[in-house]
C-alpha positions in Angstrom: 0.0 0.0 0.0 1.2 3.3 -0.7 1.9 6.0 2.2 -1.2 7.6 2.8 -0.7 11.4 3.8 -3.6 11.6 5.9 -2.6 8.3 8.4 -2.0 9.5 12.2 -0.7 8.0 15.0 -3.0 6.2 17.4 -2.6 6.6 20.9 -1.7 3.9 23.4 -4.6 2.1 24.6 -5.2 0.4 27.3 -8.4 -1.2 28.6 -9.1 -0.9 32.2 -8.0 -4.0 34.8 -11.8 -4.6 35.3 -12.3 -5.5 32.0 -9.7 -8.2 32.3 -11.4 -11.2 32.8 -13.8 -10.5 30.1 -11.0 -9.3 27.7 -9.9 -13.2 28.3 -12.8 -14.7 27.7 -13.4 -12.8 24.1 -10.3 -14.3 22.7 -10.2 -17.9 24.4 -7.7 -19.6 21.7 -5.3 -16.8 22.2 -5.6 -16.7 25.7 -4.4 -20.5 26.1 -2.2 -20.2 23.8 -0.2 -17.2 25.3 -0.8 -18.7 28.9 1.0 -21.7 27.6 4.1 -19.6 27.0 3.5 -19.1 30.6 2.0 -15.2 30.7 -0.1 -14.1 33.2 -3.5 -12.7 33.0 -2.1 -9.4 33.6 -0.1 -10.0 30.6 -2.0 -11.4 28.7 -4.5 -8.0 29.0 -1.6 -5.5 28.1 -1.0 -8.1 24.8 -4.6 -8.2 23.7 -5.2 -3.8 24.7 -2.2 -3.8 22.1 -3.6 -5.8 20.1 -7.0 -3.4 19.9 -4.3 -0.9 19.2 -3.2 -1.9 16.1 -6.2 -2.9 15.0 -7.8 0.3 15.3 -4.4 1.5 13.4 -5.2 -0.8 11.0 -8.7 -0.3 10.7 -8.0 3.5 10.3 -5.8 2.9 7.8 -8.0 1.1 5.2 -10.6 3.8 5.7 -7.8 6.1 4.6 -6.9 4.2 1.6 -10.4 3.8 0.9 -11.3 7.3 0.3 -8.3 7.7 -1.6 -9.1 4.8 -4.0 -13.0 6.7 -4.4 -14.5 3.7 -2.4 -15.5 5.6 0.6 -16.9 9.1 -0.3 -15.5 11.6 2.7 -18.3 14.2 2.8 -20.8 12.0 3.1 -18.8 10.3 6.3 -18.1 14.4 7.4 -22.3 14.3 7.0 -23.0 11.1 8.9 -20.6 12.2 11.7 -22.2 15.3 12.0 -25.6 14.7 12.1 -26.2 16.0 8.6 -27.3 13.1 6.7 
């Protein structure tokens, strides 16, 4: 993909400690998995809030390129964010 000049840095995230347990139980495979490389549950909630990091990175991104390629039309997002659909 080509370098977008709109892309901006997302800022850390990290979801609250009593969201944990239900953080866990969203992503059960990877949760075994990384507690078989022997990471806490503490751990394992800073991995998968980085996780949701890049996603949303990610997820930003192709909206990004979308516009750019025509296949997202940006004033009509502008309209829908603002209420003036």
């Amino acid at each position: 993909m080509a370098a977008h000049k709109y892309r901006r840095k997302v800022k850390p995230y990290r979801k609250p400690a009593t969201n944990k347990m239900s953080e866990l139980d969203q992503y059960p495979e990877l949760t075994e998995y990384l507690r078989g490389r022997g990471h806490s549950d503490e751990e394992i909630a800073l991995i998968l809030a980085e996780l949701h990091q890049i996603d949303e990175g990610v997820m930003i991104d192709s909206v990004m390129d979308s516009i750019d390629l025509g296949d997202f039309d940006i004033e009509e997002i502008i309209k829908a964010a603002l209420g003036e659909k």
